[in-house]
DOTI-725542 format. One record per residue (C-alpha): residue in one letter; x, y, z. Coordinates in steps of 0.1 Angstrom, whole numbers, plus 5000, padded with zeros to 4 digits. Example, Ala and Ser with C-alpha at 12.3 -4.5 7.8 and 13.67 -1.06 7.14 Angstrom:
REM DOTI-725542
A512349555078;S513749895071;
REM end
This chain:
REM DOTI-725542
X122436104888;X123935814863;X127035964864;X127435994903;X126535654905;X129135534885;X132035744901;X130335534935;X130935204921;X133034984942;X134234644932;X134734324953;X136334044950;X135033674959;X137233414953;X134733144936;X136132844960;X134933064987;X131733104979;X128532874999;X125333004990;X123933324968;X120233394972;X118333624959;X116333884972;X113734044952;X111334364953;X113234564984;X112534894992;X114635164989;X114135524998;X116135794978;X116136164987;X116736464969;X117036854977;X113436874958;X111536534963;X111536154975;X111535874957;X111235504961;X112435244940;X112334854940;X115934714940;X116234324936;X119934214953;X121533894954;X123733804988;X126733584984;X127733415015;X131633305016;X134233145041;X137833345027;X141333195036;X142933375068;X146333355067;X148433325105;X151733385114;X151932995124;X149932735111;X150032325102;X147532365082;X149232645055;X152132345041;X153832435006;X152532064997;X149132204995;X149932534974;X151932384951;X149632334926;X147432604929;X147632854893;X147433204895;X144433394900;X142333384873;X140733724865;X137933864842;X137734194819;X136534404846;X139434354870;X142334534872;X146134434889;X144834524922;X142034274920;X144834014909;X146834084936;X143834054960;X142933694944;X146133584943;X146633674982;X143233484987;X144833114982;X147333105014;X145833035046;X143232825060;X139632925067;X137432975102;X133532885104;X133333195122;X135033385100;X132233445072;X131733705046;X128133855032;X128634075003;X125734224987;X125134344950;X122034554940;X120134514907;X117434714889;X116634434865;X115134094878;X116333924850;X120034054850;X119833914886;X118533554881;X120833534852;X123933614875;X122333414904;X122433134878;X125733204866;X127133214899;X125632874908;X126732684876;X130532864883;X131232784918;X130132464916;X126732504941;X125132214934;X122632154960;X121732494952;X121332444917;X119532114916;X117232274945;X117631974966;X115731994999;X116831715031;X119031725054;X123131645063;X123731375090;X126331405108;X128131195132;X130331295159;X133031055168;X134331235205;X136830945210;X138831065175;X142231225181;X142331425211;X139131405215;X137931785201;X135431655174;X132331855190;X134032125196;X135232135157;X131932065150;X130332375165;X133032645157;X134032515123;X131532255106;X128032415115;X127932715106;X129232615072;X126432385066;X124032575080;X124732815049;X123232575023;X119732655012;X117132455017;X119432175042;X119032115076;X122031955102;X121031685124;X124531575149;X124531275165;X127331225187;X128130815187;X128830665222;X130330355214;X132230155185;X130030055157;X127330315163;X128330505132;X127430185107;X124730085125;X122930425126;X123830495088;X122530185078;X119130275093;X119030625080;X120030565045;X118130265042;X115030515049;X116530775026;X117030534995;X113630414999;X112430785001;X114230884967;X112930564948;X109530614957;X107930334977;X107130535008;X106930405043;X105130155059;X102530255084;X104830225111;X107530395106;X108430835099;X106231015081;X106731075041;X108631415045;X111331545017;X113231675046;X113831355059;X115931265026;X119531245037;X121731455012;X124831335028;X126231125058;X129531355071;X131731185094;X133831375124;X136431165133;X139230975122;X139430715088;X137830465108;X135030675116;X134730735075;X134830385065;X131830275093;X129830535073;X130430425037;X130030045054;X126530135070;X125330305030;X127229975016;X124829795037;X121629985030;X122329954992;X122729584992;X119829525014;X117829704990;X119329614956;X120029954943;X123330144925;X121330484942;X124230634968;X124130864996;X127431084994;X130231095020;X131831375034;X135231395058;X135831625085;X139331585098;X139031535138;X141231215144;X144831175144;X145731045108;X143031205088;X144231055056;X141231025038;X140631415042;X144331525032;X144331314997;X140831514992;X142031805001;X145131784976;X143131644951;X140731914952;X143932184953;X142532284987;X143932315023;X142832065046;X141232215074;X137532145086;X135932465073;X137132395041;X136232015039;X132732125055;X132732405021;X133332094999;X130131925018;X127832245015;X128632294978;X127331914967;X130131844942;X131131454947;X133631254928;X133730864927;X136230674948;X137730334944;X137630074971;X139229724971;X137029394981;X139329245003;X139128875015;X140828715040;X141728355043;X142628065069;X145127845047;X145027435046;X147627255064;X149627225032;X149927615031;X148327654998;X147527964989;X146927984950;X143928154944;X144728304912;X142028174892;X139828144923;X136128334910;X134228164942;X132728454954;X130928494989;X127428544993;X127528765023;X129729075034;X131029065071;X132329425080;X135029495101;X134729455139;X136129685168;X138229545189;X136129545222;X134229255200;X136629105181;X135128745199;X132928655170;X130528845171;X128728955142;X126929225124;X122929295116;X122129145085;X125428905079;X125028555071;X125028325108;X127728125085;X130328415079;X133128165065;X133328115028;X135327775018;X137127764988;X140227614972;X140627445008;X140727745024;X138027895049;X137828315046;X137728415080;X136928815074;X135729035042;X136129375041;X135529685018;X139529895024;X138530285009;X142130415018;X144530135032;X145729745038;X149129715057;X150929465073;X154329465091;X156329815103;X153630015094;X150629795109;X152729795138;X153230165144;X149630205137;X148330005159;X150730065192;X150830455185;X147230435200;X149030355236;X149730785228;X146530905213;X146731195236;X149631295213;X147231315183;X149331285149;X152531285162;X152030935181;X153130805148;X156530955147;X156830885185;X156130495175;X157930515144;X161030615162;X160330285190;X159730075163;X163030175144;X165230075169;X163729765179;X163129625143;X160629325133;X161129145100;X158228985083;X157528695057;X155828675026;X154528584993;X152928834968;X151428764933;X149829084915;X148529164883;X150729344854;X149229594834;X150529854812;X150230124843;X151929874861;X155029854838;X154930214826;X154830314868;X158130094874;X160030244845;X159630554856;X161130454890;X163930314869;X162830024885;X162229654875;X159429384879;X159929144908;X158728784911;X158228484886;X155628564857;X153128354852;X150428494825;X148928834836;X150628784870;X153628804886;X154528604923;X157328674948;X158228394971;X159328405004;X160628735004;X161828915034;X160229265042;X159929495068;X156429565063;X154029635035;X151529935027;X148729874999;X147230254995;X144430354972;X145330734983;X148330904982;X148731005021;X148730725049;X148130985076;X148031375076;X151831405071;X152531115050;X152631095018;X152830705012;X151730644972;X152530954957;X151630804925;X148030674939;X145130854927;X141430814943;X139430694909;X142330544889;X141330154894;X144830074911;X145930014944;X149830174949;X151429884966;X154629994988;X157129754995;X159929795024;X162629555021;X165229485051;X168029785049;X170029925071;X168330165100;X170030505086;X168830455052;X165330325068;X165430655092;X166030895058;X163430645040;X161130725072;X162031115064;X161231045029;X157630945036;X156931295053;X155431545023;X158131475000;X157031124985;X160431054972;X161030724989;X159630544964;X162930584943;X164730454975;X166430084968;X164929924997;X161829994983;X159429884961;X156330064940;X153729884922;X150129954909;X147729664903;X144029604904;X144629254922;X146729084942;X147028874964;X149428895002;X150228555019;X151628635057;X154328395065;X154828535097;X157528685117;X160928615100;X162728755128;X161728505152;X161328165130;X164628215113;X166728405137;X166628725113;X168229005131;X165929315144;X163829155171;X166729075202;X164529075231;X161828855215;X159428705244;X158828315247;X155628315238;X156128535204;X159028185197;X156328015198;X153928175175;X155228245141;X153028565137;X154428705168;X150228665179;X148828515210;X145528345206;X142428625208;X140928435229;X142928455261;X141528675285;X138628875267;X137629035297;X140729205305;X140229585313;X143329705290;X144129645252;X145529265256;X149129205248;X148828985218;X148129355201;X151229425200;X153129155193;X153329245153;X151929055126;X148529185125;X147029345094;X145129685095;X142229825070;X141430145068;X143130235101;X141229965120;X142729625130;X141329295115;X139629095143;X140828705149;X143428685121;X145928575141;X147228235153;X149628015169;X149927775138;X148427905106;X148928165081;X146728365062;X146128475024;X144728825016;X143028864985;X142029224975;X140429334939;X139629684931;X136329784921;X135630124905;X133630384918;X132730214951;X131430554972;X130730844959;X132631144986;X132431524990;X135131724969;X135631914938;X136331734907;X139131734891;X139231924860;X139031714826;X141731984808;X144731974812;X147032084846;X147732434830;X144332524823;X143232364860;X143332694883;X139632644896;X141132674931;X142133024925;X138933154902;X137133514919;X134333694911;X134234034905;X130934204915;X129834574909;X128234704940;X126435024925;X122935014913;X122434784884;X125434594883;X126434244878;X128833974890;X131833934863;
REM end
């Protein structure tokens, strides 16, 4: 009977990436009969649950930039070249949530089963599994993102992923209006936090319940609707004091979806919502860096030195949509939101996760969303509008120097701009087309803006467009999709600092007579940052004109309410800070790049009676 069993055994392969959930079933019943007699054993099996790559004929989502790093398939002992072939075939494509796999391996032993079940979980990184974490995932529903398909990505892709974790429930809320997001994380992690330290609730409010513990906030939407989450947790850990997080996960359902791709590349994964909603269900997080960003009203003298400026502000006024951009203000912000110091009032403070630009690329941003219908490709339609009716822009930079900074610039063959002065270095009065301060490498889902940005290194990748002619700016423009290499360009330039400090002049165009802008209107002549005042006609029906007019700046995807003016200029001051959220995604490995092939890892498992999983 041995024998027979072993010529039966069939192998299958499970590419460890793939894998969701493994649970183990113990003491089934299974008849065997024989020409003489019957007999029933006890088998104990284990079911592994797992969401493979499908690869089609046509698809976005299967890119070269997203398989270029993935190492062959790694294989163990038991595997032969067909099982290497079958792993290796595994990486292309992207996967389905209703394309799901359940294999099923049999054990005699109990023991030889929890040992693989733990194996399995340590291996494929199944870490609410592991740490037996009981709660639940909230997730919010932006329908207004991209073209508007978020529920529908939701259901087919995103749930039924989820709903594969042990021991997690999924609780959708779909938000009806801007600000919803932060408002109902804040509320929901503030309960959570106070659940996982302890305190309990008051007599008032939900009932002391582990499954009310909030194992992660997942956002379907755009990058705006990511950074209103990790604002809402910012909010809730303040109020209550405590380091304690609440990880963030990204499902890509707008039209940039930066955040997602650089996770997705970071992770050597495709990014596609199955997969992101794989990263979410396996609990692995990594730390990302954020930059404290403040935002200042200059004196009449136009001073803007804040170099040595430590003043800090003792409350934290989050961004505002635009449909109350009219002073209005948050729960929980101070009633005085301005901070004075050095002369200067700060008008707006901000937490940036992925982005701070100003100029070309603030500009196609923000009046792309006249074609949101277009999804992603409204940026290339604006970019292209933009292109041939060019805006030039003033300012002043100073940034910090570091070693990173130096060693970054001579590898660009490229040197230092501005006068030093100690640890930093300031450029004055410099003509730009527009400027694009990126703490990830991709400033939408097909461009790759900082290829040298990396999401816990403590620098933001500054990118610097200088005024050029408009057929080296269209094969710069070319440059920025995939490939990266712009940053070698001559009109162009890289730097990586923790602080620094952006003082907008204005339009250039239109106060000095710079060519770009010919049919500039009078009321832009009038305003040197091309801005009419917010508060003309708040009640209008349609996005008011001042919009787009240029010279507004842009966070995170999301434009900066009432920094703009007929006579004054601002000063942006942004320091990074380490470690600021704590997201959904596999870490990267601590050997080296020729060793890192987690992507591509299987598992072999022996389906016969008494096997194992290699």
């Amino acid at each position: 009977e041995e024998e027979e069993e072993d010529e039966d055994e069939e192998f299958c392969v499970v590419r460890k990436r793939d894998i969701v959930s493994c649970e183990l079933v113990v003491g089934s019943r299974i008849k065997k009969k024989n020409k003489t007699e019957t007999k029933t054993t006890r088998q104990h099996r284990i079911v592994i649950t797992s969401f493979p790559r499908k690869k089609r004929l046509i698809d976005y989502a299967v890119l070269p930039r997203f398989l270029s790093s993935s190492a062959s398939a790694f294989t163990s002992r038991n595997a032969g070249d067909d099982f290497s072939a079958a792993a290796a075939k595994g990486n292309s494509g992207k996967r389905f949530g209703h394309k799901k796999n359940v294999h099923v391996v049999k054990y005699k032993s109990l023991d030889e089963a929890l040992e693989d079940v733990k194996r399995i979980e340590e291996e494929c990184g199944l870490e609410h599994q592991r740490m037996n974490k009981r709660g639940r995932f909230l997730v919010f529903i932006n329908p207004a993102a991209g073209r508007g398909k978020a529920e529908e990505v939701f259901k087919k892709h995103v749930e039924p992923v989820l709903k594969c974790a042990r021991n997690c429930v999924v609780e959708a809320i779909v938000t009806t209006r801007s600000g919803e997001t932060e408002e109902r994380t804040y509320e929901r992690s503030k309960e959570s936090l106070l659940l996982t330290r302890g305190r309990g609730y008051e007599s008032n409010t939900t009932t002391h319940n582990e499954d009310a513990r909030v194992l992660g906030i997942i956002a379907i939407g755009g990058d705006g609707t990511i950074a209103e989450a990790y604002a809402g947790v910012e909010r809730a850990q303040k109020e209550l004091g405590t380091h304690e997080s609440i990880p963030i996960g990204a499902i890509p359902a707008g039209s940039g979806n930066a955040i997602c791709v650089s996770l997705a590349e970071q992770s050597e994964e495709v990014n596609d919502a199955t997969t992101m909603a794989l990263l979410i269900a396996k609990g692995q997080t990594i730390r990302l860096d954020g930059a404290r960003l403040a935002i200042y009203r200059n004196d009449e003298n136009g001073s803007n030195d804040t170099t040595n400026d430590t003043t800090k502000s003792t409350s934290s006024k989050r961004r505002l949509s635009l449909d109350r951009r009219n002073g209005s203000k948050k729960n929980g912000s101070n009633t005085n939101n301005n901070t004075i110091s050095n002369n200067r009032i700060a008008v707006y403070q901000n937490t940036a996760l992925l982005s701070v630009s100003w100029g070309f690329f603030a500009d196609v941003d923000l009046e792309s969303e006249r074609f949101r219908c277009l999804g992603g490709t409204r940026f290339i339609v604006q970019a292209i509008a933009r292109l041939i009716n060019l805006r030039t822009y003033k300012m002043d930079l100073t940034y910090r120097v570091s070693q990173e900074t130096k060693s970054v610039c001579e590898r660009l063959g490229k040197s230092l701009l501005g006068r030093k002065e100690g640890e930093f270095r300031t450029i004055k009065d410099e003509n730009i087309l527009g400027i694009w301060a990126m703490n990830l490498p991709w400033g939408s889902g097909d461009t790759k803006s900082a290829p040298l940005a990396s999401p816990s290194d403590g620098f933001f990748d500054i990118i610097i467009v200088h005024p050029t002619s408009k057929l080296n700016l269209l094969k710069l423009l070319l440059d920025f999709d995939t490939k990266g290499s712009h940053a070698k360009n001559d009109a162009v330039t890289y730097l990586k600092t923790s602080q620094f400090e952006l003082t907008l002049l204005g339009r250039s165009d239109l106060t000095e007579g710079v060519s770009g802008s010919t049919n500039a209107s009078r009321s832009n002549a009038a305003n040197p940052l091309g801005c009419v005042d917010g508060g003309e006609d708040p009640d209008a029906p349609s996005a008011p004109p001042d919009l787009y007019e240029g010279g507004r700046v842009m966070i995170d995807g999301e434009v900066v309410p009432d920094v703009c003016s007929r006579e004054e200029t601002f000063t942006v001051k942004g320091s990074v800070e380490r470690g600021l959220a704590n997201v959904f995604s596999f870490a990267p490995s601590s050997s080296s790049p020729q060793t890192y092939s987690s992507s591509s890892f299987h598992v072999v498992a022996a389906a016969a009676a008494g096997g194992s999983i290699a």
